[in-house]
KOLTORLUM-123275 format. One line per 8 residues: number of its first residue (from 1); for each residue x, y, z of N, C-alpha, C. Coordinates in pm, 1 decimal, always signed. Example, Ala and Ser with C-alpha at 12.3 -4.5 7.8 and 13.67 -1.06 7.14 Angstrom:
REM KOLTORLUM-123275
1) +1319.0/-569.0/+780.0/+1230.0/-450.0/+780.0/+1320.0/-330.0/+780.0; +1285.0/-225.0/+708.0/+1367.0/-106.0/+714.0/+1290.0/+3.0/+787.0
REM end
This chain:
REM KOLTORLUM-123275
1) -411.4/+1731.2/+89.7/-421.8/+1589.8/+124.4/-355.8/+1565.8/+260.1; -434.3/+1500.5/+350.2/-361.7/+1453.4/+457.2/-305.1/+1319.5/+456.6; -249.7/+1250.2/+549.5/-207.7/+1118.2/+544.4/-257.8/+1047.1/+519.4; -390.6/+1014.5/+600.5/-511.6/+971.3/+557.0/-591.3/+934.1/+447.9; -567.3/+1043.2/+354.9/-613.5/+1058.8/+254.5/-518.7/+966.5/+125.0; -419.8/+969.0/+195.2/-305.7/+875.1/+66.6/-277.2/+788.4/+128.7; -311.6/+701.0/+221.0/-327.1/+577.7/+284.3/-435.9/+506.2/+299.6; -489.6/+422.4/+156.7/-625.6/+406.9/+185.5/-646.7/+272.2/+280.0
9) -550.1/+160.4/+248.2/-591.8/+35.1/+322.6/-465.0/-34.8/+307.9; -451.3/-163.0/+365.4/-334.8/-222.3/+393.1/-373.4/-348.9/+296.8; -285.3/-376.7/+203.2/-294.1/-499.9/+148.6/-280.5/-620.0/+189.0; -364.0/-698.4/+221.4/-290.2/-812.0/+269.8/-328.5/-999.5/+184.0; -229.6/-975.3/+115.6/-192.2/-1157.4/+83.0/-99.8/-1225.6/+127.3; -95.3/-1339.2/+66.3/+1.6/-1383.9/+131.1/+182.2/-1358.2/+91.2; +184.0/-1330.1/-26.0/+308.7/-1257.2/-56.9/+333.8/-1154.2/+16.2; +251.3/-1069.6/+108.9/+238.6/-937.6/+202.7/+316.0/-952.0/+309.0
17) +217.6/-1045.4/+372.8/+280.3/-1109.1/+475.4/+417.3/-1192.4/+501.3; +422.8/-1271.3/+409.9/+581.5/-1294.1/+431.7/+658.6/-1211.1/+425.8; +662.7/-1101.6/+392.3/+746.3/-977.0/+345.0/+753.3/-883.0/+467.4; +702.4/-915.2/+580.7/+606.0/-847.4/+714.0/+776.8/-902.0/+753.2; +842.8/-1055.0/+780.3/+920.0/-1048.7/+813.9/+1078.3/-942.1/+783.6; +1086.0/-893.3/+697.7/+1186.2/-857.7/+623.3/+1160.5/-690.1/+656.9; +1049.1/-683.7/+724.9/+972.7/-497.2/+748.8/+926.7/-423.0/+620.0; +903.0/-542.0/+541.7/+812.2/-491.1/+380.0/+687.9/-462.3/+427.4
25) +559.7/-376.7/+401.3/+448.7/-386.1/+423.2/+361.0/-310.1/+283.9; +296.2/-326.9/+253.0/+257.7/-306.6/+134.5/+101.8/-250.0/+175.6; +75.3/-96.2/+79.7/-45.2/-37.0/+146.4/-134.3/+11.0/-14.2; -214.0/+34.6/-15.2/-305.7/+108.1/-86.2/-311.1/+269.8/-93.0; -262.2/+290.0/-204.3/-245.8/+459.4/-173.5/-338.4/+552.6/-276.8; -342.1/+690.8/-262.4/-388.2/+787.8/-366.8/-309.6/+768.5/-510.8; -404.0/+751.8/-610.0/-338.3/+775.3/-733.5/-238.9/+863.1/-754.3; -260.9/+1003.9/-688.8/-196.4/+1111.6/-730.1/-79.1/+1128.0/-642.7
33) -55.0/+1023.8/-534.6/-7.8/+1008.0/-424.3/+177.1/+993.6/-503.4; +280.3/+1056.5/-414.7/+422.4/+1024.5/-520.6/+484.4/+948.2/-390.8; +615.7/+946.8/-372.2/+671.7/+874.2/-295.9/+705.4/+931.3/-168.2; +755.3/+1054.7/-163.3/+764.4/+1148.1/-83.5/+628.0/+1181.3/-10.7; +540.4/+1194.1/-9.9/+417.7/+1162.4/+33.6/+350.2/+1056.8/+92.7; +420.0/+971.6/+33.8/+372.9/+807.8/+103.6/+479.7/+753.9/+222.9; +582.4/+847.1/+241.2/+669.6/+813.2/+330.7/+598.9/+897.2/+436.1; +606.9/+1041.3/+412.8/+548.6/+1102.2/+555.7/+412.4/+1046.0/+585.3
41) +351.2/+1028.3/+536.7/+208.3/+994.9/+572.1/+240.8/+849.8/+656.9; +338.9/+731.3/+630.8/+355.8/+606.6/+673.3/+416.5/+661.3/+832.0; +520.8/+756.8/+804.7/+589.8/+808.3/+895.3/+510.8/+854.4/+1034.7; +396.8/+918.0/+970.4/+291.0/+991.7/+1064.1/+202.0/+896.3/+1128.8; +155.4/+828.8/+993.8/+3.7/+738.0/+1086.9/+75.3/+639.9/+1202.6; +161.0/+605.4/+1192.7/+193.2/+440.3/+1220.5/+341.0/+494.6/+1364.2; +424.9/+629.6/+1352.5/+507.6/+647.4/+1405.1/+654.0/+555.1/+1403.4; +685.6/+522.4/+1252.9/+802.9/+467.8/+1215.2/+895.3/+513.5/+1156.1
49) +1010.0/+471.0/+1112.8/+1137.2/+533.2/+986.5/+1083.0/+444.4/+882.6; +1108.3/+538.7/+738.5/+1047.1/+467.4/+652.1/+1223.5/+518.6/+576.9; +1246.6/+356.1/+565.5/+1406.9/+364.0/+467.3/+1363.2/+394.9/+271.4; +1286.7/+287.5/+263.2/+1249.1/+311.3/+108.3/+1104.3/+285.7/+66.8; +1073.8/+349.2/-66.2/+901.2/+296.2/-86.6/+909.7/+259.3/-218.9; +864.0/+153.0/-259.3/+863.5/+140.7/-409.0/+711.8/+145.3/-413.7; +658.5/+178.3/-579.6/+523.4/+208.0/-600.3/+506.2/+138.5/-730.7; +388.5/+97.5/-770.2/+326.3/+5.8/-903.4/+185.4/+45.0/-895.6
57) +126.2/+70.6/-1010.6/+41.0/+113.2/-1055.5/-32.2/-20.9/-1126.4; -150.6/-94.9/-1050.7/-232.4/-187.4/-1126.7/-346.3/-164.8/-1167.1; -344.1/-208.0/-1314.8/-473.7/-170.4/-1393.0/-564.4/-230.3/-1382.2; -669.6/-166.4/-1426.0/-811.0/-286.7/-1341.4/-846.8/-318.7/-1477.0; -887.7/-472.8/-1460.6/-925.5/-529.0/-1522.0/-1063.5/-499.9/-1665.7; -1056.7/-509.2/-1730.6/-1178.5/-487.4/-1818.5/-1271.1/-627.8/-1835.7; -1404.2/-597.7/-1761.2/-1517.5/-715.9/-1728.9/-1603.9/-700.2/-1812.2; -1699.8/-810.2/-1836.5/-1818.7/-814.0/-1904.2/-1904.2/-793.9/-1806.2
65) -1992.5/-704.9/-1867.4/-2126.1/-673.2/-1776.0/-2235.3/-709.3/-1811.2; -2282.7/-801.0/-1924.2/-2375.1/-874.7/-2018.9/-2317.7/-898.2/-2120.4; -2378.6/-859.4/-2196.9/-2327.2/-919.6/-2338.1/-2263.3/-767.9/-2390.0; -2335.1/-651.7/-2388.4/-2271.2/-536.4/-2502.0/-2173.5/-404.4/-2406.0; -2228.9/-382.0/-2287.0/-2143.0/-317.8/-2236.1/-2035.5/-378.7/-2185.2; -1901.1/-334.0/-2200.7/-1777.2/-368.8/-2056.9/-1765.0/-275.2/-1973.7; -1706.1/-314.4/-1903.8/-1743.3/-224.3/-1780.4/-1599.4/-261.4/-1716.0; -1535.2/-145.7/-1682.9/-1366.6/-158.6/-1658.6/-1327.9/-175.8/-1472.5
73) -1268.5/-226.8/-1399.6/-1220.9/-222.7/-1269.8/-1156.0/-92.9/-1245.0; -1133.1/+10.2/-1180.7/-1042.4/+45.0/-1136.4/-917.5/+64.0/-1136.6; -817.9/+145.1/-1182.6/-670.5/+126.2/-1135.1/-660.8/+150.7/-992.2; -587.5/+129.3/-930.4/-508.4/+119.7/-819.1/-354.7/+137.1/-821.5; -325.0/+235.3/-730.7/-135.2/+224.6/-674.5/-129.5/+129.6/-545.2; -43.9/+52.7/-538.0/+26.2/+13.3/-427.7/+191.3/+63.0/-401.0; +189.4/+48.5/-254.5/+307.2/+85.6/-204.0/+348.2/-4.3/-142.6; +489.5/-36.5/-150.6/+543.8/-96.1/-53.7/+683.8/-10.0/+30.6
81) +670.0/-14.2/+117.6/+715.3/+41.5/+235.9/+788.4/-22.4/+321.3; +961.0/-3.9/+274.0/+1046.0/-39.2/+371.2/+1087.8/+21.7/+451.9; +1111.3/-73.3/+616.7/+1122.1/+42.2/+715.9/+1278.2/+53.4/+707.5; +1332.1/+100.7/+799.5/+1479.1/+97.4/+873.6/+1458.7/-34.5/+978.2; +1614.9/-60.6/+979.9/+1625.8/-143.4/+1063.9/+1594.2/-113.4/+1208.2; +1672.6/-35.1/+1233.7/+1651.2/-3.5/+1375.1/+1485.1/+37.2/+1450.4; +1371.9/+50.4/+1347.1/+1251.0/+78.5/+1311.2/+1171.9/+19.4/+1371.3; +1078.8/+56.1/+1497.2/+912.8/-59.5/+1524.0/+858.9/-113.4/+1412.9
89) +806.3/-211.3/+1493.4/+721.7/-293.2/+1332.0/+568.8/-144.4/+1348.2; +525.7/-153.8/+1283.4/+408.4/-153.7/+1236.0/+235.0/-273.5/+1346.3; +230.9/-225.2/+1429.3/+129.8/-348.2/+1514.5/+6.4/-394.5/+1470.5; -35.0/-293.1/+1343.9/-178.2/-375.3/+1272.4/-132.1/-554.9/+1189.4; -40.8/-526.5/+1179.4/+19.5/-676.6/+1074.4/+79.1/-762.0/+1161.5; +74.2/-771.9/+1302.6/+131.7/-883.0/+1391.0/+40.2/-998.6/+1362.5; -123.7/-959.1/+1420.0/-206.1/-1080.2/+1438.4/-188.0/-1111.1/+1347.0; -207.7/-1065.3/+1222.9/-238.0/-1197.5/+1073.4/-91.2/-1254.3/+1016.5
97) +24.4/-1237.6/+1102.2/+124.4/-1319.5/+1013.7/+85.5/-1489.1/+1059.5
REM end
């Protein structure tokens, strides 16, 4: 796996973004992806210090697809990714705060 590969997309709501101030940024990662992995890869793509990462695992929803099949969403991991202080921001998350 490269970095790439355990960095799928950047989350962004609005709980995200306020958190942009504080150097929280919250990303979309590989299932199989652990923490140690999600730091170098943050470390690599973006060229920052990554102080801490917390991770949560959300379950996807179970939908109706007519009447007799369900048909389930996806799980998903998110990461959130604290930098160091002394740390660049991150420049994809400027425009949208």
């Amino acid at each position: 796996m490269n970095a790439y590969d355990i960095i799928i997309r950047p989350v962004i709501t609005e709980q995200s973004m306020a958190d942009v101030a504080d150097k929280k940024y919250v990303f979309q990662v590989a299932i199989g992806a652990d923490k140690t992995q999600i730091k170098a890869a943050v470390e690599e793509i973006f060229g920052v210090k990554v102080a801490k990462v917390n991770t949560l695992i959300q379950h996807g929803k179970v939908k109706r697809t007519g009447a007799y099949p369900k048909g389930k969403r996806s799980d998903i991991k998110k990461a959130v990714v604290t930098l160091t202080a002394d740390s660049k921001t991150i420049e994809f998350f400027e425009g949208m705060v």
